[in-house]
N, C-alpha and C positions, 0 to 999 in steps of 0.2 A: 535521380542518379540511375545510371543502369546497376543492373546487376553484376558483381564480380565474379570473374570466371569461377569454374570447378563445384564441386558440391560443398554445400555447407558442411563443417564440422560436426563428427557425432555428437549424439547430447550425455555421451557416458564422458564425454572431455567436456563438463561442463566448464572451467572457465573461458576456455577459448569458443566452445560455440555459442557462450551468452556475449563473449565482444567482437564476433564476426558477425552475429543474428543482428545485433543491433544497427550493425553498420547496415546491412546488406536487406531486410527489413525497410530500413529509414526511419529507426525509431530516434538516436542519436551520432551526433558527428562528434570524434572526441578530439578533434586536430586544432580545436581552439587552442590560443597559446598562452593560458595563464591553468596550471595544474588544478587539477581538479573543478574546472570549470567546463561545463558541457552545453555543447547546442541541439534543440530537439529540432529536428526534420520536419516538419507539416506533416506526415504523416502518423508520427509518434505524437506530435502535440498533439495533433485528433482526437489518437488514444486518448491522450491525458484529460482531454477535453470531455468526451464521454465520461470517464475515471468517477472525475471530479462534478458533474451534471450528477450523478449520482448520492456519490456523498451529500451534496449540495440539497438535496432531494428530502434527505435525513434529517439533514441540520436546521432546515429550515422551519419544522415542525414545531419548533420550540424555542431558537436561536435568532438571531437578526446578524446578517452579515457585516462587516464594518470594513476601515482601514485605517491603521497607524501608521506613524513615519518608520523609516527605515531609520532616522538616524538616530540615536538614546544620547543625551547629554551624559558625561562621566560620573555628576555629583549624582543623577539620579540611577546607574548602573551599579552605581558602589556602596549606595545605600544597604543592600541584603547582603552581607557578610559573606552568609552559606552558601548562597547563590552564585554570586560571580566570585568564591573558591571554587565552587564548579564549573567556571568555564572562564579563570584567569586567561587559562595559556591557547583557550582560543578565539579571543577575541580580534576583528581587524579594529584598530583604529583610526579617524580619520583625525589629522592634525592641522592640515592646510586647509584654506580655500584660497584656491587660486594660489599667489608667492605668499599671500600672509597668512602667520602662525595665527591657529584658534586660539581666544581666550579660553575656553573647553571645550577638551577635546570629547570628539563625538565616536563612537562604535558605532559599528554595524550588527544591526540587532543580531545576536546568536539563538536567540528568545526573544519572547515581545513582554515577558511581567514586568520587566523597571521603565517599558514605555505605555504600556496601558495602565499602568495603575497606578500613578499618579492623577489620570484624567477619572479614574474610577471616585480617588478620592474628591474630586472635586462633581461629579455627578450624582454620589450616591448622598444622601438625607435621611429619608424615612423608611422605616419597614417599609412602607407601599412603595416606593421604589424596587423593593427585591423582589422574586429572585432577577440577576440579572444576567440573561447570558448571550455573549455576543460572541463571533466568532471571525476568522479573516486567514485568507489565501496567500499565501506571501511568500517571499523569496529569503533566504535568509544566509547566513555566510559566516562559519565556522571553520578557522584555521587548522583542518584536519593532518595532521603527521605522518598517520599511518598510510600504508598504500591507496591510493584513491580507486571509487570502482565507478562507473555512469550509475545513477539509480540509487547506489547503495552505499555508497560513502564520497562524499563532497564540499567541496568547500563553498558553491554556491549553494541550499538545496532551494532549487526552484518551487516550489508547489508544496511549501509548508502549510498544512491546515491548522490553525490552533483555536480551540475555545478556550474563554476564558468565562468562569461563570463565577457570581456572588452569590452569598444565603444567609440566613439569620444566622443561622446554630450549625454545629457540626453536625450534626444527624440529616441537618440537611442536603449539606455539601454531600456527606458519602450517599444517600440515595441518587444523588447526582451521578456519583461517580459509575452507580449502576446502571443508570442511565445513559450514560455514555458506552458505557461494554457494551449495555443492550444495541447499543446503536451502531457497536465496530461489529459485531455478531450479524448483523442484517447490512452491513454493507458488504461485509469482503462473504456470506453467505451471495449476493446478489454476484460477486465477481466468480462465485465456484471457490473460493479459496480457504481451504478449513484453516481452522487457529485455534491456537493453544494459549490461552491467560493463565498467568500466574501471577500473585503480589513479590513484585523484588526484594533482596535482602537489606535493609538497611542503610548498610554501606555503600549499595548501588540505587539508590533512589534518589531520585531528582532533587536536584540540591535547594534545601527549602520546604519541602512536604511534608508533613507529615507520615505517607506511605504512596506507594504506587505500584498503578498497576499495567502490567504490559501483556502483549500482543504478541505474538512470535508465529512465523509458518517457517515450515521444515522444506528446505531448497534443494534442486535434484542431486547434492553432493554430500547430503546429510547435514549440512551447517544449517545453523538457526539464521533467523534473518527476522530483527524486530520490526514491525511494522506497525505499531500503533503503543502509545503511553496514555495513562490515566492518572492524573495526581491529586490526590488528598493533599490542600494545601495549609488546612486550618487556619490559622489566623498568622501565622507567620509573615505574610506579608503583607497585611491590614495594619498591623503594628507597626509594619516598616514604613507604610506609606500613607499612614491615619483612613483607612476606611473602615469608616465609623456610619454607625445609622441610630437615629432615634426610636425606640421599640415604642411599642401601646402604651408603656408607663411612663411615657418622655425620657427612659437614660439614653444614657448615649454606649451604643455596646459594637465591640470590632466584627465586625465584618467574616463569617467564613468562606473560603474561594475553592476553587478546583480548579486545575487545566489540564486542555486533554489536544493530545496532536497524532497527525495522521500524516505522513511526506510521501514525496514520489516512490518511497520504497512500496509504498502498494503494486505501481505499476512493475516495480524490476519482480515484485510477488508472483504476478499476475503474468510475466514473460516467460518467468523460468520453470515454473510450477506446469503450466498448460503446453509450453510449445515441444517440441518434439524436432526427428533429427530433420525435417522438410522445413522447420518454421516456428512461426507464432501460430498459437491456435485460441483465437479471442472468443470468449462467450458473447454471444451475440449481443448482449448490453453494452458490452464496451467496444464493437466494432464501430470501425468508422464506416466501413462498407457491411454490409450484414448477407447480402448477394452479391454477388458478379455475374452475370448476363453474357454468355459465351457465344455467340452465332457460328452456328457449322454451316457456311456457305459453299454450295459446289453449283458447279456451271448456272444453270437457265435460272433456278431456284433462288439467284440469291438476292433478288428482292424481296422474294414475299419469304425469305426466312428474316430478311432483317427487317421487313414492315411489322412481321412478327414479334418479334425482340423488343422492339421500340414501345411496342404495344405492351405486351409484357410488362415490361421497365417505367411504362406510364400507371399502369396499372399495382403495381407494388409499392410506388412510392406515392399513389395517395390513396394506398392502405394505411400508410406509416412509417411503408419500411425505407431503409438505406439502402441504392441500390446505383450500382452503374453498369452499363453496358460498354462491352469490350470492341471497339471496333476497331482496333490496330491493326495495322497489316504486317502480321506475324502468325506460326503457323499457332493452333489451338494448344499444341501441349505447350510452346513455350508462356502462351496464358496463364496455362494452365499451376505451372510451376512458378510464374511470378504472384497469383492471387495465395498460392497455397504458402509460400515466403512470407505473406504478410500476414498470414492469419485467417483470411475472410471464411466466415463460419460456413457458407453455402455458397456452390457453385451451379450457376442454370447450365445447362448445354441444349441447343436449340439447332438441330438442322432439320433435312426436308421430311425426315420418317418420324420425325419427334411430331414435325407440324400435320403432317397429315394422321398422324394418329390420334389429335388432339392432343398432345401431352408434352410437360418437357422433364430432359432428364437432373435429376435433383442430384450434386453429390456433397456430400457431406467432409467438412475437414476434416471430422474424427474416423473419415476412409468410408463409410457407406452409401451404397446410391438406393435409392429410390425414383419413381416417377406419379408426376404430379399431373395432374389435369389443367391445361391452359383456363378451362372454361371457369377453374375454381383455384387460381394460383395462389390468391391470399390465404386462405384457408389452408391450404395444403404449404405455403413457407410457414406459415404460423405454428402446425403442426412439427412441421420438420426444425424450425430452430427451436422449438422446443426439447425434441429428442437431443439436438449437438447440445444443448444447457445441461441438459439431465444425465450424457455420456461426461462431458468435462466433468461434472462435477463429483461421480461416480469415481472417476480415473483420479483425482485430486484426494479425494474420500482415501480410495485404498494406498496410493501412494502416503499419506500421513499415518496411516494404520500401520504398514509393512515398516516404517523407518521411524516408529515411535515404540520402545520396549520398556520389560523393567529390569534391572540387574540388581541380584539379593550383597554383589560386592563390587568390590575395588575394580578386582580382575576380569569380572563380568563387566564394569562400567566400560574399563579400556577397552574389551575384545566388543562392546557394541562401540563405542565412538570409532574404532577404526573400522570398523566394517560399513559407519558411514552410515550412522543409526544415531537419532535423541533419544535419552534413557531419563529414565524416573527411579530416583533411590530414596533410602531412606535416612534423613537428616536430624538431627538435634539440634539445629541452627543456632548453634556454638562456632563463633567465628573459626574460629584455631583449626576445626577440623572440615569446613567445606576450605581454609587454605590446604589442606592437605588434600581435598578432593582434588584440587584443578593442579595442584601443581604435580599429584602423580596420574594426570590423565590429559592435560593439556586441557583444560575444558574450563567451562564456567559455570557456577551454579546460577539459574537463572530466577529460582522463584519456587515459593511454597504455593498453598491452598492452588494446586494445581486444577484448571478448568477446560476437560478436554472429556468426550465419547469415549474417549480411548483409555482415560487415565483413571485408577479406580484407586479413590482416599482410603487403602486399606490400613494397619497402624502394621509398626514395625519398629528397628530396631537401627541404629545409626549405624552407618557402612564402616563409619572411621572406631566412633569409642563405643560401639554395641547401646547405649541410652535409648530411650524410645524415639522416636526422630520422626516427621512428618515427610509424607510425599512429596520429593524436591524434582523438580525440570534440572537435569543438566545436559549440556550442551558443548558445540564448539560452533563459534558464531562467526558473524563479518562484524 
């Protein structure tokens, strides 16, 4: 697509320039005609594709990739009580195929535990079968109500990652579940993108768990935006669906589980957190291009500045790196303004004083130039997208610093949430009175045993009935 006239949207109007970015970008096209369902561009699924190589990176250290069906039979989706209470009203169901009625009707997974474990109970036997942990990329489809966003709220979500893991005992599941933090910590760390865990309230825990824990980054309008979940599942659903194992002494004992997911909200993370009022500004890990290769041609010169370029360009990409040369016939700044739209972490610019000085000039998305020596170009990108990883991440760093506070009340809680600030107060985790936090601040309480640089477990005093109360996350979220 070409670009759409006029200058993008500031990024102080975040919602409208996170849905013009996208379009204009090519990260997604929202004109599909079924709500809340989204098409990604080739250039956004790039992204995604990097994204997820990554993750993928993580998971495989310890996890075995799999695939389930999409579709869940009824008897086996209705089987968990707690479960699909939680997600009665969003389920799609499927009733036909073709003109004839199913004898059971099928859903569309909203989750995958009532279609993986069943097949669990039938693979698992012995201790030596545990631990087991498998995990799968999937698309999945939830009847969302609320305003739909690309990214952030939908009824398809394309690129759900879910593990699902077994264990003897409960001690083991939750070192699991450490394990898993440990692992969203070193992913969205790889992406530049800080985050804040906390275990959710009870009443907001994934229906079925025992406890859970989540993930949340702070978005440039001060809203939360949860990006990854952890669930202590204990045997609730072993019970439901007999995974049973024979221990060393031959009983036969249930099963403990965990599941943990990760969806394309990383990427809308990873859009709105880095880019800026020009663009996307990708860390070189998730670029799809990591250079763009610019030839400044003028008159006699302009073969051997693009014999040059080519050279270059052959030269960077069997170092490793992602790299395309620009040769459209368009003038250099409008180049220049379409690679900086998409993010690309590093611009070359290459004409006749660049080449004869040996060198080309490097400039940096996050706005600085330097210059590189042609005779040593790997070395010297390697250097330099080192520096744009270590600015975004910095720039990310103080951003979650600046718009993370604590307020000692009520009145301090409102004047930071409207100032477009996540606050940490102090709770009793006495239902009655975080209802009284959110409904006189619009907000949500998102989570105790808060795990953030920023956040300090000091003890205290509840905002609402004065009681001693623990460090809570609250928030106002998508």
């Amino acid at each position: 697509m070409e670009d759409a006239a006029g200058a993008l949207p500031k990024k102080v109007d975040f919602s409208e320039w996170y849905n013009e970015l996208l379009w204009r970008a090519e990260i997604m096209d929202v004109r599909y005609p079924v709500k809340g369902l989204y098409v990604w561009f080739p250039y956004g699924f790039a992204i995604r594709t990097f994204v997820y190589q990554r993750l993928r990176e993580l998971l495989d250290k310890d996890h075995q990739e799999t695939l389930f069906p999409l579709l869940i039979p009824e008897q086996e989706f209705m089987k968990e009580a707690e479960h699909i209470k939680g997600f009665e009203n969003e389920v799609y169901w499927v009733t036909h195929g073709g003109t004839t009625p199913l004898d059971v009707k099928l859903a569309l997974r909203p989750t995958s535990e009532t279609a993986i474990y069943p097949m669990y109970a039938l693979w698992l036997r012995s201790h030596a079968d545990l631990p087991l942990k498998l995990y799968q990329i999937v698309n999945t489809f939830r009847y969302e109500t609320k305003q739909t966003r690309p990214l952030i709220r939908l009824r398809e979500i394309t690129s759900f990652m879910e593990s699902h893991t077994v264990h003897a005992t409960w001690e083991e599941a939750e070192q699991q579940v450490e394990s898993e933090i440990a692992l969203t910590r070193q992913f969205y760390e790889r992406l530049c993108i800080p985050i804040i865990i906390s275990r959710r309230p009870d009443w907001d825990k994934f229906p079925g768990a025992d406890y859970t824990i989540a993930i949340d980054a702070i978005m440039p309008n001060g809203k939360t935006l949860q990006i990854g979940t952890v669930h202590h599942l204990g045997v609730h659903f072993s019970k439901t669906f007999s995974i049973m194992y024979e221990d060393k002494n031959g009983e036969q004992k249930l099963a403990n589980q965990t599941c943990y997911g990760i969806s394309e909200r990383c990427i809308a993370a990873l859009i709105s957190i880095h880019g800026d009022d020009k663009g996307l500004i990708l860390p070189p890990v998730a670029a799809p291009v990591q250079a763009i290769i610019v030839p400044i041609t003028i008159g006699k010169r302009h073969e051997d500045v693009m014999a040059a370029a080519e050279h270059l360009k052959n030269d960077l990409t069997a170092a490793g790196f992602r790299v395309k040369l620009d040769t459209r016939d368009m003038r250099p700044g409008a180049k220049y303004y379409w690679w900086e739209l998409r993010g690309v972490p590093l611009r070359l610019e290459l004409g006749p004083r660049d080449l004869d000085a040996g060198n080309v000039m490097a400039v940096k998305r996050t706005g600085e130039k330097t210059s590189i020596e042609l005779a040593a170009a790997a070395d010297g990108v390697t250097r330099v997208l080192k520096e744009i990883t270590d600015t975004i991440r910095t720039a990310a760093e103080q951003h979650t610093q600046h718009n993370l506070c604590t307020a000692p009340s009520i009145d301090a809680l409102n004047g930071a949430l409207n100032d477009g600030k996540v606050a940490v107060v102090h709770w009793c985790q006495n239902k009655g009175c975080a209802e009284v936090i959110e409904e006189k601040t619009s907000s949500s309480i998102l989570g105790t045993d808060v795990r953030s640089p920023y956040v300090s477990e000091s003890e205290g005093v509840c905002v609402v009935c004065g009681k001693p109360g623990k460090a809570t996350l609250v928030g106002r979220t998508y």
